[in-house]
Backbone as a chain_set.jsonl record, in Angstrom:
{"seq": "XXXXXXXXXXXXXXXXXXXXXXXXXXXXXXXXXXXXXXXXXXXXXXXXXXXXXXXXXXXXXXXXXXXXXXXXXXXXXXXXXXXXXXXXXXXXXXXXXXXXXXXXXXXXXXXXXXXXXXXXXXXXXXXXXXXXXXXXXXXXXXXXXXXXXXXX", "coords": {"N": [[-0.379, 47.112, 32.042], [1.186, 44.008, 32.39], [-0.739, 41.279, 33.71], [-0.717, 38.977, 34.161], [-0.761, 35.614, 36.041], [1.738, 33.801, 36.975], [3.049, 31.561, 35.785], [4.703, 28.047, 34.647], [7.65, 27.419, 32.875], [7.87, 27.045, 29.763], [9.641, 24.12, 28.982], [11.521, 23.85, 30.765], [11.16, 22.457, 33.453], [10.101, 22.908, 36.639], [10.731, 25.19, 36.595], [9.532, 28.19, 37.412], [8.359, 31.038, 35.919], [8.186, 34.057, 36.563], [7.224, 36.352, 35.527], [7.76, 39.713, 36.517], [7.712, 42.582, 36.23], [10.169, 45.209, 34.53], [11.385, 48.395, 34.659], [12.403, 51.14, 32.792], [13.805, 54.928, 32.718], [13.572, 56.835, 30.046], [14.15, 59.568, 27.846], [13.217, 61.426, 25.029], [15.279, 62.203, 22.064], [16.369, 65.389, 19.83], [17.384, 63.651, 17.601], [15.801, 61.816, 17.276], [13.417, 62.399, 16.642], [10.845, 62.233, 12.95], [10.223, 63.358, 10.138], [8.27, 64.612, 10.828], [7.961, 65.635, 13.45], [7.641, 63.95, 15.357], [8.642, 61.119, 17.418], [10.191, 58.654, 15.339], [8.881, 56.006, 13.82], [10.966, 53.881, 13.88], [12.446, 54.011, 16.181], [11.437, 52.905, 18.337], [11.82, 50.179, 18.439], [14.54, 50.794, 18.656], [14.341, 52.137, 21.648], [13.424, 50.093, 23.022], [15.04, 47.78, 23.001], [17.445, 49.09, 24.445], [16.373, 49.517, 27.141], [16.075, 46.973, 27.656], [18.68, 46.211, 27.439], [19.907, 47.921, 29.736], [18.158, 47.034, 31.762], [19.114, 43.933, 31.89], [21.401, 43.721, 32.835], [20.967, 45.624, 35.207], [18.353, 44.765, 36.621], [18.397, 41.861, 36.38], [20.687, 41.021, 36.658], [22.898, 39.87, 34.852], [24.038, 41.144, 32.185], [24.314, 42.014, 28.916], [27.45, 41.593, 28.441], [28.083, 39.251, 30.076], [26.929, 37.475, 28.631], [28.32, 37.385, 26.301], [30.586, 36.58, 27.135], [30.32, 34.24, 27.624], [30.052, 33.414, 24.964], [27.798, 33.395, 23.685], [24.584, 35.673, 22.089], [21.939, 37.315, 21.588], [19.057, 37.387, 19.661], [16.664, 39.339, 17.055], [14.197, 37.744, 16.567], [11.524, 38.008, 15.756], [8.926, 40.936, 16.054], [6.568, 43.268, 17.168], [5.188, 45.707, 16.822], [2.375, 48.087, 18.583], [1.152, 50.604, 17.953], [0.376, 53.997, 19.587], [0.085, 56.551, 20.478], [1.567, 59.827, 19.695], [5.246, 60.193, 20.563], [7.22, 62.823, 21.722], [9.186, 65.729, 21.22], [12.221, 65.744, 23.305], [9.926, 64.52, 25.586], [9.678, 62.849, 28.649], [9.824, 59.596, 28.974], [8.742, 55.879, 30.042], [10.273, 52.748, 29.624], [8.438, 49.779, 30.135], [9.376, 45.974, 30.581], [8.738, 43.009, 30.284], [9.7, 39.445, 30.87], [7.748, 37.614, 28.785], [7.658, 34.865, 27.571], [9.493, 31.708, 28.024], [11.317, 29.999, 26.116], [12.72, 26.873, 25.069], [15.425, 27.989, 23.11], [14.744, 30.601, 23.546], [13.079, 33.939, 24.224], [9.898, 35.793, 24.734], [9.698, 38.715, 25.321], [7.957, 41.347, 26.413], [6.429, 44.747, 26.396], [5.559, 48.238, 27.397], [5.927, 50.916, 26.517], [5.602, 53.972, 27.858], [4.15, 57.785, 28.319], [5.509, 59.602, 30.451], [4.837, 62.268, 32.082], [2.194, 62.005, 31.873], [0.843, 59.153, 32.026], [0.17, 57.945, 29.764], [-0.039, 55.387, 27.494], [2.179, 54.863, 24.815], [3.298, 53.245, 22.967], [2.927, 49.658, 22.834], [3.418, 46.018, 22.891], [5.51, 43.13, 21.569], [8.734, 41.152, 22.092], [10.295, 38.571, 20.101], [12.949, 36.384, 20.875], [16.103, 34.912, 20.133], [18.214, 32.857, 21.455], [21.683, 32.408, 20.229], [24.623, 30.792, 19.208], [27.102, 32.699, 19.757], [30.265, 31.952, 17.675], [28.418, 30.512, 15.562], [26.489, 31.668, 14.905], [23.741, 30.06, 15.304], [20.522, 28.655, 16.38], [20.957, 27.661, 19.926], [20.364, 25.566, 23.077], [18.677, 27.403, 25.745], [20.922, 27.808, 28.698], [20.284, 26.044, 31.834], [21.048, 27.879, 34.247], [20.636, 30.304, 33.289], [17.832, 30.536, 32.693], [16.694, 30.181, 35.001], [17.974, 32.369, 36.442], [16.39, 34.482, 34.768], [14.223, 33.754, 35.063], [12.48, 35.531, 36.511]], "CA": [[0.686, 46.382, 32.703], [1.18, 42.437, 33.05], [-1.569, 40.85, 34.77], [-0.908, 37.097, 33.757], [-0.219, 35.297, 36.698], [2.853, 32.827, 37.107], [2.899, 29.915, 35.212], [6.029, 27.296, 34.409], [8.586, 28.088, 31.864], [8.221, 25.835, 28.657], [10.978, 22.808, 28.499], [12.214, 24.0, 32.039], [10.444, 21.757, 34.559], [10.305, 23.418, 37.956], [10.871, 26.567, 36.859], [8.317, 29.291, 37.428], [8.065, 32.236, 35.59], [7.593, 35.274, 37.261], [7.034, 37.586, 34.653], [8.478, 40.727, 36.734], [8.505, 44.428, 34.836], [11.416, 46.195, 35.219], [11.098, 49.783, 34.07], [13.863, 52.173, 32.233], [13.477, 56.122, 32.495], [14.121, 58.049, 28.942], [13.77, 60.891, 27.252], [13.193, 61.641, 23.057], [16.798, 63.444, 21.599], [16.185, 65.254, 18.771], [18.0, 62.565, 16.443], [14.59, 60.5, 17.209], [12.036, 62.623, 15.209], [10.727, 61.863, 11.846], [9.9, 64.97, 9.433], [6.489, 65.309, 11.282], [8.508, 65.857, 14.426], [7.553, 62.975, 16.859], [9.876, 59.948, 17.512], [9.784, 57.859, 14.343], [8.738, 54.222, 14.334], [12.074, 52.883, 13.708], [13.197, 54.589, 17.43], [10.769, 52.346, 19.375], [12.497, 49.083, 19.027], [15.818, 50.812, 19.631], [14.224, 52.233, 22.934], [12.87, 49.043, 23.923], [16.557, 47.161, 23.376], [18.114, 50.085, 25.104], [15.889, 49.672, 28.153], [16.548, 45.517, 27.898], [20.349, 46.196, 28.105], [19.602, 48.48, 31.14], [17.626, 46.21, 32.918], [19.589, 43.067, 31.879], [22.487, 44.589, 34.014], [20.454, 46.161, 36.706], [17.363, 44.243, 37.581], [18.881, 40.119, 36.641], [22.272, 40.927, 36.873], [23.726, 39.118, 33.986], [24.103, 41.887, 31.368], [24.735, 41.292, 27.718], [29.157, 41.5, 28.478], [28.575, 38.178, 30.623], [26.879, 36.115, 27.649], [29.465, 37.242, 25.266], [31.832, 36.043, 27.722], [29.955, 32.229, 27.573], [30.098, 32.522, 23.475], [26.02, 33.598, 23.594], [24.081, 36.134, 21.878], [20.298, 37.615, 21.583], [18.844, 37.618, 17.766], [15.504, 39.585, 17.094], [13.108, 36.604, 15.522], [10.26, 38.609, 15.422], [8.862, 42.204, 17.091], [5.363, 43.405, 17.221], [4.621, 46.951, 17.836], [1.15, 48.577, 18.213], [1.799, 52.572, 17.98], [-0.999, 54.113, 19.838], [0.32, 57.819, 20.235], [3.331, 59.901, 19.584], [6.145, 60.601, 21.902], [7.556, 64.608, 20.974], [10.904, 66.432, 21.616], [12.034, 66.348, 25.086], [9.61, 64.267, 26.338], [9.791, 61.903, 29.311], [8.832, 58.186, 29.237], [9.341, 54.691, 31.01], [10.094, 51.418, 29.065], [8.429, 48.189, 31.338], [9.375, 45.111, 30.015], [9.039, 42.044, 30.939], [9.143, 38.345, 30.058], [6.463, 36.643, 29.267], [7.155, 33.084, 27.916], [10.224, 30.98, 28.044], [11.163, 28.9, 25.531], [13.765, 26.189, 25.047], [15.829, 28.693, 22.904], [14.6, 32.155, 23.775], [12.07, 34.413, 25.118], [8.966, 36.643, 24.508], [9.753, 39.706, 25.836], [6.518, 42.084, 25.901], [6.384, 45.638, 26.108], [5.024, 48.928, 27.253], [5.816, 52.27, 26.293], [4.828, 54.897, 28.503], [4.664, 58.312, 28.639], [6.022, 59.906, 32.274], [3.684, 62.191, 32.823], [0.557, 61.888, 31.72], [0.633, 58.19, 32.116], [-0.404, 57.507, 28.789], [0.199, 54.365, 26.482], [2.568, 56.191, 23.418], [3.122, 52.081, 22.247], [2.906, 48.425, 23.454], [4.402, 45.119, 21.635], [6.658, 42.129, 22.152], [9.972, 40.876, 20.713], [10.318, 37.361, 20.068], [14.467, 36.837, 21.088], [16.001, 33.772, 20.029], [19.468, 32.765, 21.963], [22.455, 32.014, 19.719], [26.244, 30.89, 19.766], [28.581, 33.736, 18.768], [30.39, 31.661, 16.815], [28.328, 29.879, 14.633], [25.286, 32.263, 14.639], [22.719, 28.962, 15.175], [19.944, 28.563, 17.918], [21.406, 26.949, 21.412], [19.218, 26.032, 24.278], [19.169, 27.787, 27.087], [21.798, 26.879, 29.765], [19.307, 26.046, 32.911], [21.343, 28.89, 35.038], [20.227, 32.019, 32.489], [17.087, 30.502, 32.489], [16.329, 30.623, 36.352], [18.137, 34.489, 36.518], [15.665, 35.375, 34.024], [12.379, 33.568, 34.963], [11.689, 36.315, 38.224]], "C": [[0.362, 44.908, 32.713], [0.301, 42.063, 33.61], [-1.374, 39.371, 35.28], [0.049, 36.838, 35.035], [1.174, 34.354, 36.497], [3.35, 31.586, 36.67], [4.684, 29.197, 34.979], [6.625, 27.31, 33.177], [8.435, 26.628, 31.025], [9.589, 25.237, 28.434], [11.338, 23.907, 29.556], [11.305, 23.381, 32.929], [10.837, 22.667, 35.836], [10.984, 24.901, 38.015], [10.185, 27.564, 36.968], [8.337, 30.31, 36.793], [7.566, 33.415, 36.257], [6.915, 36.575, 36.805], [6.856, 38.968, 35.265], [8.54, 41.887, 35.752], [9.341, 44.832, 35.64], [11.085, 47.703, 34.18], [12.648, 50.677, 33.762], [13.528, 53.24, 31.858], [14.453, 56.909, 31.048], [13.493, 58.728, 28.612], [14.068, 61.282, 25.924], [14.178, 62.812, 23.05], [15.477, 63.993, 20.199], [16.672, 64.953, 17.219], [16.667, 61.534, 16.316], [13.866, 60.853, 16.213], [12.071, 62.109, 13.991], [10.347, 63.708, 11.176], [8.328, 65.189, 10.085], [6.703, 65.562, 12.875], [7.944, 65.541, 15.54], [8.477, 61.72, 15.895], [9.296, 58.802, 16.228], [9.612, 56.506, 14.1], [9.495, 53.573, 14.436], [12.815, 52.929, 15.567], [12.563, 53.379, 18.072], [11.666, 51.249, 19.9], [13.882, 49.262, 19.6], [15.769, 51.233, 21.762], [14.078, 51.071, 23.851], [14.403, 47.911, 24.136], [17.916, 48.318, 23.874], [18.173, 50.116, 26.735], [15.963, 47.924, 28.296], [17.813, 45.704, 28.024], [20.326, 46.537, 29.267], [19.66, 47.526, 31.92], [17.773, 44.478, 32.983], [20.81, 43.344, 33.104], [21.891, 44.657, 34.805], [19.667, 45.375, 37.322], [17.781, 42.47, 37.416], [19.892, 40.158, 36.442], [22.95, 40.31, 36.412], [23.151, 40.226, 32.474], [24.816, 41.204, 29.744], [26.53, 40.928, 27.862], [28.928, 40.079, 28.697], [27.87, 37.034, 29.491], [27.336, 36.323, 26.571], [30.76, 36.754, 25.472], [31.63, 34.146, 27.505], [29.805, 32.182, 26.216], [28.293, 32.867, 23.44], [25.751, 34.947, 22.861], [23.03, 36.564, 21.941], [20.322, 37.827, 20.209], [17.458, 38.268, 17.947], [14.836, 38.729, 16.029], [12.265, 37.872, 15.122], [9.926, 39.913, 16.125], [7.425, 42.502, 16.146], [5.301, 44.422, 17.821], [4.098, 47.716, 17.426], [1.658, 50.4, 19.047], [0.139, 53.264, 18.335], [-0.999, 55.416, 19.961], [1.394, 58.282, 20.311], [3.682, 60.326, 20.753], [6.91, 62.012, 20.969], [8.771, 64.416, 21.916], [10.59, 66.744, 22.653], [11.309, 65.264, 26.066], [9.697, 63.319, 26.916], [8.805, 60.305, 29.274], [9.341, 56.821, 29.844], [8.728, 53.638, 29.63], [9.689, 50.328, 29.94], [8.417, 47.431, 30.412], [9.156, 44.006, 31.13], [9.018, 40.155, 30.054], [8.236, 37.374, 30.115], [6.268, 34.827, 28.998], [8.969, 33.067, 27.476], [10.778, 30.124, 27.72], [12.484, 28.125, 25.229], [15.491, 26.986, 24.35], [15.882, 30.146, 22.786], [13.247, 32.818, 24.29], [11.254, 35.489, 24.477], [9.379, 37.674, 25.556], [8.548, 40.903, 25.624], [7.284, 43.438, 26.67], [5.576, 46.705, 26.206], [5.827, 50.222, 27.184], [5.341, 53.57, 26.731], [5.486, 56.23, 28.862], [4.614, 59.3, 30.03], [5.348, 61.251, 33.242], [2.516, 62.043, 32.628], [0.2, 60.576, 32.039], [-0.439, 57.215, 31.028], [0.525, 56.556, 27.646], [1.167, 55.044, 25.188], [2.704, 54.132, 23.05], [3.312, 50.806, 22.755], [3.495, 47.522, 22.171], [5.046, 44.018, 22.413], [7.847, 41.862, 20.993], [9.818, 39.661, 20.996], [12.216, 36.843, 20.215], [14.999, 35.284, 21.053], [17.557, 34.026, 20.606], [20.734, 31.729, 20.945], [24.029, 31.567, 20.159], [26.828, 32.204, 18.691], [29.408, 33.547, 17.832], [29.912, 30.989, 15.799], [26.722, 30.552, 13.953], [24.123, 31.072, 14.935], [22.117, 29.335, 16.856], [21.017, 27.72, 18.79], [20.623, 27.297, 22.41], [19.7, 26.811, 24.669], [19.944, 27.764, 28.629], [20.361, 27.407, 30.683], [19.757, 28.021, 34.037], [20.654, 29.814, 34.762], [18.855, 31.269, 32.881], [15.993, 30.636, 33.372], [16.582, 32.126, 36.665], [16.843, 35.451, 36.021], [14.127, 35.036, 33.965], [11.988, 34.511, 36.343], [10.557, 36.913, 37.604]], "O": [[-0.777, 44.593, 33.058], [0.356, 42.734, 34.641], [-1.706, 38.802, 36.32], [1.127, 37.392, 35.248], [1.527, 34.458, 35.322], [4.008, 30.762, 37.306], [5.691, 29.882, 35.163], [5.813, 27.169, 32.263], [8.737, 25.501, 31.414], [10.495, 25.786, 27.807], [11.454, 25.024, 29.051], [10.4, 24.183, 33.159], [11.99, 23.096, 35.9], [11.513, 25.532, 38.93], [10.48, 28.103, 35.902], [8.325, 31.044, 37.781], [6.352, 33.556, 36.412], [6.319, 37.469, 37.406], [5.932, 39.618, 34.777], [9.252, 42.036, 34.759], [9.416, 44.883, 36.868], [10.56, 47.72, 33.067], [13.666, 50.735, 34.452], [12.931, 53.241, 30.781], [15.598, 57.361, 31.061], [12.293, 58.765, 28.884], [15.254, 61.486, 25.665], [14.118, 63.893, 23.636], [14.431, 63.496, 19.782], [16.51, 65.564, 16.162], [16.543, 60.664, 15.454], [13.588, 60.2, 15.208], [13.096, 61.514, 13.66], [10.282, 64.805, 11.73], [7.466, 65.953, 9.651], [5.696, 65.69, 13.572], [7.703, 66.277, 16.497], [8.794, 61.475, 14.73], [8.191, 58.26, 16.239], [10.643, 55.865, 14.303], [9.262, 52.51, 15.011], [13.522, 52.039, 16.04], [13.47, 52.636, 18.446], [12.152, 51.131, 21.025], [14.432, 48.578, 20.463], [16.514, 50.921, 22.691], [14.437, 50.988, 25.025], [14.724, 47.391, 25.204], [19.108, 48.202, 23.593], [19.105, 50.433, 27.475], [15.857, 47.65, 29.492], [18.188, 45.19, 29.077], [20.668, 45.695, 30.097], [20.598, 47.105, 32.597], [17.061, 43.751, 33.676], [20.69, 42.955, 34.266], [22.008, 43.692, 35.56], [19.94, 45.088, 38.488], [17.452, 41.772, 38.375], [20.322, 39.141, 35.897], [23.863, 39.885, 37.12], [22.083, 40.06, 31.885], [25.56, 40.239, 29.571], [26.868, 39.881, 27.309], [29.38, 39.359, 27.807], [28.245, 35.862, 29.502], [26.95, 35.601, 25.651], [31.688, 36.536, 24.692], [32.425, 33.223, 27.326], [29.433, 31.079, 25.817], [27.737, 31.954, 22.829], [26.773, 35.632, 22.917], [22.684, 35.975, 22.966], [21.269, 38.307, 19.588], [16.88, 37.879, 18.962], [14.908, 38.964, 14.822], [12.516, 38.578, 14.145], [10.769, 40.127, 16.997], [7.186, 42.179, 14.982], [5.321, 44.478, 19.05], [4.437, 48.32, 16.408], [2.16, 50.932, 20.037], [-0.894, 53.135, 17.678], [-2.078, 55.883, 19.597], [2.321, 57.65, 20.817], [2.997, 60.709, 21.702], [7.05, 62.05, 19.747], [9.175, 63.624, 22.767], [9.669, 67.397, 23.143], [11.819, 65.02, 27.159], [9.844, 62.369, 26.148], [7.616, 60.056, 29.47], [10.539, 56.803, 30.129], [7.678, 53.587, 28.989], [10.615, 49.844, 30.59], [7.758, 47.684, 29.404], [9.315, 44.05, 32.35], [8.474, 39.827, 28.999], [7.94, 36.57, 30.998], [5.558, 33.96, 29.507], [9.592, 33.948, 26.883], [11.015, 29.235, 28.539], [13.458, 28.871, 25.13], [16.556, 26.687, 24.889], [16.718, 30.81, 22.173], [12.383, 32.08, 24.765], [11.85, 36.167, 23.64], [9.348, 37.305, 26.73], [8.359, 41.273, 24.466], [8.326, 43.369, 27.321], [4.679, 46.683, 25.363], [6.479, 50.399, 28.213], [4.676, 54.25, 25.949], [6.597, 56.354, 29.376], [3.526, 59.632, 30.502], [5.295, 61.356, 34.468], [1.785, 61.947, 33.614], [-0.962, 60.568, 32.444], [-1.289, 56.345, 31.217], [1.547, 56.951, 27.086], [0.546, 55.915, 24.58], [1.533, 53.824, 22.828], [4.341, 50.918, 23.421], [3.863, 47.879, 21.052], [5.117, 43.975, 23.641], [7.96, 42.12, 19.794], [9.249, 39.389, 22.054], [12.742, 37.175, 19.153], [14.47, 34.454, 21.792], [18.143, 35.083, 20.368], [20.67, 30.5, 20.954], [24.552, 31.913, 21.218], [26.902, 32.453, 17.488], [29.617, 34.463, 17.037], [30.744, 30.705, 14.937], [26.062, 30.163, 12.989], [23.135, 31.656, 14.49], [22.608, 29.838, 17.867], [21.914, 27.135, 18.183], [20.21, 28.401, 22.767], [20.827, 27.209, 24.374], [19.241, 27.693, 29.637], [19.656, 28.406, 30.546], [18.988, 28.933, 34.341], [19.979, 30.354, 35.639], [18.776, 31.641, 34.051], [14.845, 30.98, 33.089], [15.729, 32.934, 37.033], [16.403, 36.514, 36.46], [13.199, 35.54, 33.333], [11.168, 34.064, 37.144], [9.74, 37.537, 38.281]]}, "num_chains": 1, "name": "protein.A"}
């Protein structure tokens, strides 16, 4: 889990970072497997932007609808994920995310993978999430507002 304390959000003066996990309870269909019948590497990142929609809505209360309403997007720059054991049919696990840095156009979002009961690691990681306009596809800062919602 997170340990890193609190530091100030790059190109936001006076904003703090909180870097907050929020957690999202799922469970492997079997549309996830691969032919060796655990969840196949391609599933992860959809779990992990499954469990960021979630907890865009639920835990900072500005869900993806309201920055398609301001003309905004999320793009995946980059994603990083270390596969440490499988997740099988059926079984229960929790996505915690959280963010960890803050940057003039988007955010490190990091990543654990866990499964629900054993309390074992199945994969860790971050996405790198760059904030666009809708219409023109290009970076755009961060309006200050999103950028306070989302530093807890």
């Amino acid at each position: 889990m997170n340990t890193t304390a609190p530091s100030s959000a790059s190109g936001f003066p006076g904003i703090i970072l909180g870097r907050t996990p929020f957690e999202s309870e799922m469970q492997v269909r079997p549309d996830d497997l691969d032919m060796y019948a655990h969840v196949h590497s391609s599933r992860y990142g959809d779990y992990v932007l499954a469990a960021r929609f979630d907890q865009m809505e639920r835990c900072y209360g500005m869900g993806m609808g309201k920055f398609a309403e301001r003309g905004l997007a999320w793009f995946v720059r980059t994603a990083h994920l270390d596969y440490k054991r499988p997740l099988l049919l059926g079984e229960w696990f929790i996505v915690r995310t959280w963010i960890q840095e803050l940057y003039a156009d988007g955010v490190r979002v990091d990543f654990e993978i866990i499964k629900r009961d054993k309390r074992k690691l199945a994969c860790d990681g971050w996405f790198h999430y760059t904030l666009v306009s809708a219409r023109t596809g290009r970076a755009v800062p961060i309006p200050e507002d999103i950028a306070r919602r989302y530093a807890v």
